[in-house]
C-alpha positions in Angstrom: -44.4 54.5 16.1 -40.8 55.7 16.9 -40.7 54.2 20.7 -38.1 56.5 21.7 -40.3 60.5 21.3 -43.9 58.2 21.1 -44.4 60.2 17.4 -45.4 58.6 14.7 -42.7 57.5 12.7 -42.8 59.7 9.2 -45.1 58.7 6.3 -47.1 56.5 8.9 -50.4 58.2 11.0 -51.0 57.7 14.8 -53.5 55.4 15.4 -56.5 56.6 16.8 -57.3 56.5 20.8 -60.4 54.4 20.3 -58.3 52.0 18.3 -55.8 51.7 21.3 -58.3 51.2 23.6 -60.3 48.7 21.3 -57.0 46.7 20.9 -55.9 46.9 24.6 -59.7 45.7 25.1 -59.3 43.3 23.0 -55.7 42.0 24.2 -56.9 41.8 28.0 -60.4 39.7 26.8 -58.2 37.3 25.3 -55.6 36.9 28.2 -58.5 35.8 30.7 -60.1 33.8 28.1 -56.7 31.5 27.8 -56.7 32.0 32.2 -60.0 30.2 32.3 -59.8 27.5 30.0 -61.3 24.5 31.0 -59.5 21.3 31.0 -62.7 19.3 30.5 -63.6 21.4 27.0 -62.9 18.3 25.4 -65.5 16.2 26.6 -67.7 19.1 26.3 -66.9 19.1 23.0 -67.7 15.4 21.8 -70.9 15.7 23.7 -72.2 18.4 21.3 -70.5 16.5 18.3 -72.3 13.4 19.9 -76.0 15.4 20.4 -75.3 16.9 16.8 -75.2 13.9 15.5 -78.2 11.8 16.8 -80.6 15.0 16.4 -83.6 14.0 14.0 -84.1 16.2 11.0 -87.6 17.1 10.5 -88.6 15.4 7.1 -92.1 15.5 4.9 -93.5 12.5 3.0 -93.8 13.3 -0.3 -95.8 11.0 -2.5 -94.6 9.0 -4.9 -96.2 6.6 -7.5 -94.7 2.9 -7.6 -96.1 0.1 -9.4 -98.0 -1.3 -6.7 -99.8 1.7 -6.0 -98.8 5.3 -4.1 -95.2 5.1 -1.9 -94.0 7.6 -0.2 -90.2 9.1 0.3 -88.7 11.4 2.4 -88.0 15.0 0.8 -84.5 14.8 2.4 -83.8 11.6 0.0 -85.2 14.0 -2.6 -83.5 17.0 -1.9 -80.3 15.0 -1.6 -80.5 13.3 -5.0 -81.7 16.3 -6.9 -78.3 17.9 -5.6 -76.2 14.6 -6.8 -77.8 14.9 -10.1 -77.6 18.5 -11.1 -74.2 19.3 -9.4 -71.5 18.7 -11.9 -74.1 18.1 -14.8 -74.0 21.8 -16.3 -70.8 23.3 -17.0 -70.1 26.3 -15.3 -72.9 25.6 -12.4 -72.6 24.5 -8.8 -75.7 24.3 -6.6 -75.9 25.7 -3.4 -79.1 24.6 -2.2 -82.6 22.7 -3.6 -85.8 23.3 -1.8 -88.6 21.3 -2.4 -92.5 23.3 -1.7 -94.8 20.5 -0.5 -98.7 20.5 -0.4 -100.9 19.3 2.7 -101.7 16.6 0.7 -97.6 15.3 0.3 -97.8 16.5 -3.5 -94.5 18.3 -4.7 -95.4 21.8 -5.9 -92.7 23.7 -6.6 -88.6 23.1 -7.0 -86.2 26.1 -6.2 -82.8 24.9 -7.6 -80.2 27.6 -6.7 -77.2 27.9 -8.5 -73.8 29.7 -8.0 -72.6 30.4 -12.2 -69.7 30.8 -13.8 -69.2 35.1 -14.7 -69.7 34.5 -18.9 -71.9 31.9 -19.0 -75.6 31.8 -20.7 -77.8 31.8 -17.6 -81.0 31.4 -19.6 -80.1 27.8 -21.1 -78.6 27.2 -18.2 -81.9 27.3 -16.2 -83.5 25.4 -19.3 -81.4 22.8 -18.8 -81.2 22.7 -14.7 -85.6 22.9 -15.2 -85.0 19.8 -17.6 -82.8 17.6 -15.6 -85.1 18.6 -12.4 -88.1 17.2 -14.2 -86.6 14.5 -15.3 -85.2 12.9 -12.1 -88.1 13.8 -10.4 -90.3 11.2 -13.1 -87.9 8.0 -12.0 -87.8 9.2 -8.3 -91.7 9.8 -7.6 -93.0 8.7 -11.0 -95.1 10.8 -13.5 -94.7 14.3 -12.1 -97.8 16.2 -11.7 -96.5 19.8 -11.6 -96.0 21.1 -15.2 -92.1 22.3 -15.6 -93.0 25.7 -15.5 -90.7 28.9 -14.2 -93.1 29.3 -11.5 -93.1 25.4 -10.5 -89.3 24.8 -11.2 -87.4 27.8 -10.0 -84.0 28.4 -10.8 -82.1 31.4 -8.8 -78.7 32.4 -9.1 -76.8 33.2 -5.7 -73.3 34.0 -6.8 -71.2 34.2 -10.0 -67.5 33.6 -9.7 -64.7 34.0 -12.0 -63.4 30.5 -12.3 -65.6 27.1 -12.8 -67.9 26.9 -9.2 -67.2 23.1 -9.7 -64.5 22.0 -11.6 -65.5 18.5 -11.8 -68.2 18.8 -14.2 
């Protein structure tokens, strides 16, 4: 804006009112945030970091065959190493989340591996091969795995594609 005839200066276009008003808004919201700042926000602060971090997580047995007979282990362990092993093991993938789908009796039923893909690659043996290292990780963490490796029991779904390698440590 030209400051001296308030007109717009040539080639640019006046800002709407409800822009003004939405910015003025805006500008006078934040000037009595900074007026009212606590000097004890800190300690708020590390007492959330503090409850945060001693909250349990809600975890399900799942059952597990050792030598000695039936074990069981927590599907956050699972979850965790599923991630660790698939993460980095097939060019061009990155996983954003695993699921595990556990019956009343703490039997695994179903794995949902998502995946965020590199834009060019095969996403057909790439699901192969995510299914395969799935079943096989789950056979030395719970032992013989009674759900047959099926694309209904061992879903693979792809949440993104990007352009460059989602994780360029594999």
């Amino acid at each position: 804006m030209d400051v001296s005839n308030d007109r717009p200066a040539p080639g640019r276009p006046e800002a709407p009112p409800e822009a003004a008003a939405r910015s003025a808004a805006l500008d006078r919201a934040a000037a009595q945030s900074r007026q009212r700042l606590d000097a004890r926000w800190v300690e708020v602060s590390d007492q959330i970091v503090a409850t945060a971090l001693t909250a349990r997580r809600r975890t399900r047995p799942l059952r597990a065959e050792g030598r000695s007979g039936p074990v069981y282990v927590s599907d956050q362990v699972v979850v965790s190493d599923l991630r660790a092993t698939i993460d980095g093991a097939v060019r061009g993938s990155a996983v954003a989340q695993v699921d595990l789908e556990v019956r009343q009796d703490d039997q695994l039923a179903g794995v949902v591996v998502q995946l965020v893909a590199q834009y060019g690659v095969a996403l057909v043996p790439m699901a192969d091969r995510v299914r395969e290292l799935t079943r096989r990780r789950l056979a030395e963490l719970l032992g013989p795995v009674p759900l047959p490796v099926t694309v209904r029991t061992m879903r693979v779904h792809f949440r993104d594609v990007t352009r460059e390698d989602p994780n360029p440590r594999a």
